[in-house]
C-alpha positions in Angstrom: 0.0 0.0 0.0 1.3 3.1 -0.8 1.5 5.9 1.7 0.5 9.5 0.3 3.6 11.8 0.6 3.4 14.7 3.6 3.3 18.0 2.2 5.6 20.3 4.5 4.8 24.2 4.5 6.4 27.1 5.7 4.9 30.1 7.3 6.6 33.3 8.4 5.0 34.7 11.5 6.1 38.4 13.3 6.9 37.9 16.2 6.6 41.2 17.6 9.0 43.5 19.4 10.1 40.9 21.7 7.0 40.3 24.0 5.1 36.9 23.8 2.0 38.7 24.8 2.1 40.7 22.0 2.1 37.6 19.6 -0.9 37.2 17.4 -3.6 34.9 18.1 -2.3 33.4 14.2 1.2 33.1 15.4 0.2 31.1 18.5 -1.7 29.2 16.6 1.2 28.7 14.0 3.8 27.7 16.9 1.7 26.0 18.8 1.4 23.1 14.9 4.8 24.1 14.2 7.1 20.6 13.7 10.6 22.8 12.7 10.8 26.6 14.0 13.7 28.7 13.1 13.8 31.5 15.4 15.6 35.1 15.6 17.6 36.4 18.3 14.8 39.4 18.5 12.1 37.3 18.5 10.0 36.0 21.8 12.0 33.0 21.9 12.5 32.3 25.9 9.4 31.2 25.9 9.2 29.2 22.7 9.2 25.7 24.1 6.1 26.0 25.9 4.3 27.6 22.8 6.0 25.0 19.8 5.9 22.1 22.6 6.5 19.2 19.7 8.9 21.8 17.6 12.4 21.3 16.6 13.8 24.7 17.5 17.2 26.2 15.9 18.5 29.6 16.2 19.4 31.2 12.9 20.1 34.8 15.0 22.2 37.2 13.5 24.0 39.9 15.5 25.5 43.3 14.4 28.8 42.1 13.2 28.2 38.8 13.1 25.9 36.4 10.9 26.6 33.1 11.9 23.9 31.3 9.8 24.4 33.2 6.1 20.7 34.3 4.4 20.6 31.8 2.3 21.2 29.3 4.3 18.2 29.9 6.4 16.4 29.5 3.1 17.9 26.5 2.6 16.9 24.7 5.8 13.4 26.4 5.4 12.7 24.3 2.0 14.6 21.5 3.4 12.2 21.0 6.0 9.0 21.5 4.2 10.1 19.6 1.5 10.6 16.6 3.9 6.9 17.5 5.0 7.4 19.7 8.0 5.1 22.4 8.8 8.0 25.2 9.3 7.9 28.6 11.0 10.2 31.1 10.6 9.3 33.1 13.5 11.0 36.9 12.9 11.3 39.9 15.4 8.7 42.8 14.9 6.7 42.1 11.0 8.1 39.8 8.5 8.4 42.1 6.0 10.1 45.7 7.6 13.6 45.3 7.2 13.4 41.5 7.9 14.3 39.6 4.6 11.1 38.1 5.0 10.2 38.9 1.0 13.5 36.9 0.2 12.3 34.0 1.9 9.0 34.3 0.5 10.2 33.7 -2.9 13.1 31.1 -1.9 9.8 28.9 -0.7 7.9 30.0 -4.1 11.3 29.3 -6.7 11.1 25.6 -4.5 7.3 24.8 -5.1 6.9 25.2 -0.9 3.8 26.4 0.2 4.1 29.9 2.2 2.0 32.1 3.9 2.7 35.0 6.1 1.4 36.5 9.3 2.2 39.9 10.3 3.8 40.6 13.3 3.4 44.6 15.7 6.1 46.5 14.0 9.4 47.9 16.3 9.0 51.1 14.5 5.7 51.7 16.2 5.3 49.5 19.3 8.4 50.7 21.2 8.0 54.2 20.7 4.5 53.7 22.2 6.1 51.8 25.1 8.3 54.1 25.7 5.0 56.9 25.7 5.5 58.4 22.2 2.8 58.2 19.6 4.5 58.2 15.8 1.9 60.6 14.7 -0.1 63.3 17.3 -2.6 66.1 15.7 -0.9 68.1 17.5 2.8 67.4 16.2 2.9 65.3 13.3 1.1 63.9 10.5 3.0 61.5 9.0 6.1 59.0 10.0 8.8 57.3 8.3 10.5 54.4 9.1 14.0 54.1 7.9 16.6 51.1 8.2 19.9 52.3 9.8 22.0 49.4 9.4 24.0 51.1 6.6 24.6 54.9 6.2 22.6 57.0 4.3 23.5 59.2 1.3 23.2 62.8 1.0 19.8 62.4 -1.0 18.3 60.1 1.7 19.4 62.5 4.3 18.1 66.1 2.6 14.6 64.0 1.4 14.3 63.2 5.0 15.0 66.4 7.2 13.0 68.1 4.7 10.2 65.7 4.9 8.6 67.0 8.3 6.7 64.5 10.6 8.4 61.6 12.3 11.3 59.8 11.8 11.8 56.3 12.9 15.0 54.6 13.3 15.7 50.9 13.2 18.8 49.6 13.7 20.6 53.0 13.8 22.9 53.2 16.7 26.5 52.4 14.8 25.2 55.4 11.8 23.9 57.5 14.6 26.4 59.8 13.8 26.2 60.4 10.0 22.5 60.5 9.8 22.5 63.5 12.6 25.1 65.3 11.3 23.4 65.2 7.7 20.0 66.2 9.2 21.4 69.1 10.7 23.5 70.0 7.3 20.6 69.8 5.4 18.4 71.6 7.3 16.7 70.2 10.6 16.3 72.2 13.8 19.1 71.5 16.3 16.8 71.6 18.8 14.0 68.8 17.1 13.7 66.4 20.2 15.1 63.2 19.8 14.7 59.6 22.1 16.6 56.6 21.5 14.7 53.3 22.9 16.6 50.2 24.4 15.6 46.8 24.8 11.7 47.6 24.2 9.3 46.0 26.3 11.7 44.3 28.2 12.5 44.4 31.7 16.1 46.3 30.4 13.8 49.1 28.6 15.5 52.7 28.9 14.7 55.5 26.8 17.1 58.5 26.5 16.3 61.7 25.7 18.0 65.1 23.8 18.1 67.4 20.7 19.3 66.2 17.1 22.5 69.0 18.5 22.8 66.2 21.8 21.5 62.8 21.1 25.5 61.6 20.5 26.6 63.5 24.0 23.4 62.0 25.6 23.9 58.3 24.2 27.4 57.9 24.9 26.9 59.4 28.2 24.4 57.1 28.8 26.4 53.8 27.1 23.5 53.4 24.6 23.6 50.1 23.0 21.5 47.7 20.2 19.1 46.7 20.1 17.6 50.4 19.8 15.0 52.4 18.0 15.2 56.2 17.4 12.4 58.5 17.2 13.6 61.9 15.8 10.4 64.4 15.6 8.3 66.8 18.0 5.9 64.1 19.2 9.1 62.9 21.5 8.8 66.2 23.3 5.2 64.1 24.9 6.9 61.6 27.0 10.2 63.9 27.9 9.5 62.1 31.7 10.7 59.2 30.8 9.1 55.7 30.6 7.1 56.5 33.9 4.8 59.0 32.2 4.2 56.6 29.4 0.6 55.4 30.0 -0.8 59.2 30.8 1.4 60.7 27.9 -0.6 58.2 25.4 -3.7 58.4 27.1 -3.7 62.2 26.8 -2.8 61.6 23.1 -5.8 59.4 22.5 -8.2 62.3 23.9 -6.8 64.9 22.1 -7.5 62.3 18.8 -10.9 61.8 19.7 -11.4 65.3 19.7 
């Protein structure tokens, strides 16, 4: 009698900004059938054994610096499994597809015939500045945001498009180009003053949020020994939660009263 063959799958699930209560019902639901789960170092991960209890776990983490599973090697093991009938996860910080080569993996599944599917995860780029009691956009203060990777310095273009842009700007993965990309705000145009925050650890119990003006963000960080993983919120809605993370909850609160009018 012959056996019909498995067919494996892989889904990519977004894991958040680091908390497991801030996975999706999907993703639980994902993990909790998952056979194989390849796992980042900024995903919810400490917890992963209870919620992918009959799962295969193996960390595919990359660090600043230091990749020590290449890209396409993850791909690799992602079709290997589903092509041996595994149901596969690739379980990714923040949403699969902001700055997280989820798109690539997407069509290395697609280029092998493996069934893929994706569910989205709460973006870094606007669940820590919330944690940290700044809302991307306020009526008050800003209309728009953009989110920009920081992992590699930007060129003069980038830099003049965005201080002349107005709004919010969101950093990810930004501490090492700190530097360039404050120094080419200024030089092309943006308010020495314009508040600043840089965000640690997010919604962790390591959280710290520092504070200053595009003119002292670098004094302020290296004063404070400001480290990745980070997100920076240049923009005059970080002038709403200047306290610090304790005035979090009443700075968004009073933001969501002033929204509903």
């Amino acid at each position: 009698m012959t056996h019909p063959i498995r067919t494996g799958s892989v889904t990519l699930v977004g894991g958040g900004p680091g908390d497991a209560d801030l996975l999706t019902v999907a993703a639980v639901r994902a993990l909790a059938a998952a056979d194989v789960v390849l796992y980042d170092r900024l995903a919810p991960h400490e917890t992963l054994a209870e919620l992918a209890p009959g799962a295969e776990l193996i960390d595919v983490g990359k660090r600043p610096g230091h990749h020590p599973i290449p890209q396409d090697e993850i791909e690799r093991l992602l079709v290997a499994h589903a092509s041996q009938g595994a149901a596969v996860v690739r379980l990714k910080g923040g949403d699969p597809f902001v700055f997280g080569r989820g798109g690539e993996e997407v069509e290395a599944c697609r280029r092998a015939g493996v069934p893929v599917s994706v569910i989205p995860g709460v973006t870094s780029a606007v669940a820590v500045p919330a944690a940290a009691g700044i809302p991307v956009t306020h009526r008050r203060a800003s209309r728009m945001f953009t989110v920009v990777s920081g992992h590699a310095p930007l060129s003069p273009a980038e830099l003049e498009h965005l201080a002349g842009l107005g709004g919010t700007i969101v950093i990810l993965m930004g501490i090492t180009n700190l530097p360039s990309i404050t120094a080419g705000l200024a030089r092309f145009g943006m308010a020495p003053d314009m508040p600043v925050a840089v965000i640690e650890q997010g919604y962790s119990a390591r959280q710290r949020t520092t504070f200053g003006e595009l003119r002292t963000i670098l004094t302020e960080s290296v004063q404070a020994g400001v480290g990745s993983p980070a997100v920076v919120v240049i923009g005059e809605v970080v002038g709403l939660a200047r306290g610090g993370n304790v005035d979090a909850t009443a700075a968004l609160a009073d933001a969501a009263a002033v929204a509903g009018g």
